[in-house]
N, C-alpha and C positions, 0 to 999 in steps of 0.2 A: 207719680209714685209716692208724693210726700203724705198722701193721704192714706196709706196702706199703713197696718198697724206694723212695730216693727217688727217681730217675728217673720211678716209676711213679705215688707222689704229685704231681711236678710236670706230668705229664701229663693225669694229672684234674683237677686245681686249674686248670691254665692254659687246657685245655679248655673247663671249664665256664665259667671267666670269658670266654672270647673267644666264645664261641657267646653267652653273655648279652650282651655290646657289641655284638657285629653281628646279632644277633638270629637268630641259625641255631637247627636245632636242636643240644640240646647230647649227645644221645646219636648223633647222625651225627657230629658231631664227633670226637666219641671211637672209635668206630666206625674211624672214617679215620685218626685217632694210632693206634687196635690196628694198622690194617690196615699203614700203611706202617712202624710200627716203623721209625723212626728214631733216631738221638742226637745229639745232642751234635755238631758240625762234622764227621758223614759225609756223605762224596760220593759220589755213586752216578750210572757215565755211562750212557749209556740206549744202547741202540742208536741211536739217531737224533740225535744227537752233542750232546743236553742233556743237563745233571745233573736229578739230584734231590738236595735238599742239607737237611741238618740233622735235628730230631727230627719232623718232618713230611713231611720228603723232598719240599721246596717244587721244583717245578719251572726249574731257570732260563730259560725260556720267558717266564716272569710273570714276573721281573726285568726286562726289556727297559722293558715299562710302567711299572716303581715305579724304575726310575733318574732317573726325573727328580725325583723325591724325594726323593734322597740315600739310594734302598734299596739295599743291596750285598748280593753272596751270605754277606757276614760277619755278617748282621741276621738271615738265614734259619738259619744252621748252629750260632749260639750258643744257650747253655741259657737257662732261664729263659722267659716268655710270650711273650713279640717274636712269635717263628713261628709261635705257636700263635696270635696276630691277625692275622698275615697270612695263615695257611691259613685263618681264618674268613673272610676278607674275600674270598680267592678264591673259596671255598665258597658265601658268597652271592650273588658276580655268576653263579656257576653257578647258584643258586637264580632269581635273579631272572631270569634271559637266553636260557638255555640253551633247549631244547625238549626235550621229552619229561616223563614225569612225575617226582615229588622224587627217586628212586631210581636214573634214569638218569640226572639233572641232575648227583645227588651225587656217583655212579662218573665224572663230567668231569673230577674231581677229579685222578683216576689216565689218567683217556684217554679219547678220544673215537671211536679205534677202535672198533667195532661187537663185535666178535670181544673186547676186553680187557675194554671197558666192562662187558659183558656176566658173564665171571666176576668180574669186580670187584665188580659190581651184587650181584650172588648171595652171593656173600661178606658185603659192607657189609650187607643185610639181617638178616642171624643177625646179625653184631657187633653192630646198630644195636637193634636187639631185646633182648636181652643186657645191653647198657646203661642200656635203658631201664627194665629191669623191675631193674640196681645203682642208679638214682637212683630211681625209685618208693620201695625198699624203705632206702634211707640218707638221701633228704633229704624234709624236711615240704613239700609243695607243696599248692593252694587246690583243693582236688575240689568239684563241684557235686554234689548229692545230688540 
């Protein structure tokens, strides 16, 4: 991984550790950092007159709920893990809440639009697959025989 520029180290690292705290999985996770390619304090206005803001391109829709927290859009747009547990943490309540199976749950992520969701959904799969077969093959996990 020493050879990954670091932008793209700190996306796998911060990844894998917020999907192990909230208990997602950690190759959707990654998957969703590929897909929305974010950085570092980018904002990005939507049509529909929210941002997407930082290296997750956290929605500020889901600010609204975590201001009572003292969450600010400057906790989502800065480097380092911060955003990458709070896109797990949204990732989960769409795991846990949401309806439809893990794959339309996870594209919630990006939208709930039917029409978005949907290539989103398609997308996230290849990336999620992808992922899955970089952590199979770089880290030692417990296989059953």
């Amino acid at each position: 991984m020493l050879d990954l520029p670091p932008l793209q180290q700190e996306r796998i690292v911060c990844s894998i550790t917020a999907a192990i705290k909230y208990q997602v999985p950690a190759n959707i996770l990654l998957a969703i950092a590929e897909k929305e390619g974010g950085r570092p304090g980018m904002v990005v206005a939507n049509r529909n007159g929210t941002y997407d803001i930082g290296p997750m391109q956290f929605n500020s829709n889901y600010l609204k709920e975590l201001r009572k927290y003292g969450i600010a859009p400057a906790d989502v747009a800065m480097n380092g893990c911060y955003p990458y547990d709070l896109a797990a943490w949204r990732l989960r309540q769409h795991l846990l809440y949401d309806k439809g199976n893990i794959w339309i749950k996870a594209a919630n992520y990006n939208s709930r639009t039917a029409n978005y969701n949907q290539q989103y959904k398609d997308d996230l799969v290849k990336k999620a697959e992808k992922w899955l077969y970089w952590l199979d093959c770089n880290f030692s996990t417990y296989k059953r025989h």
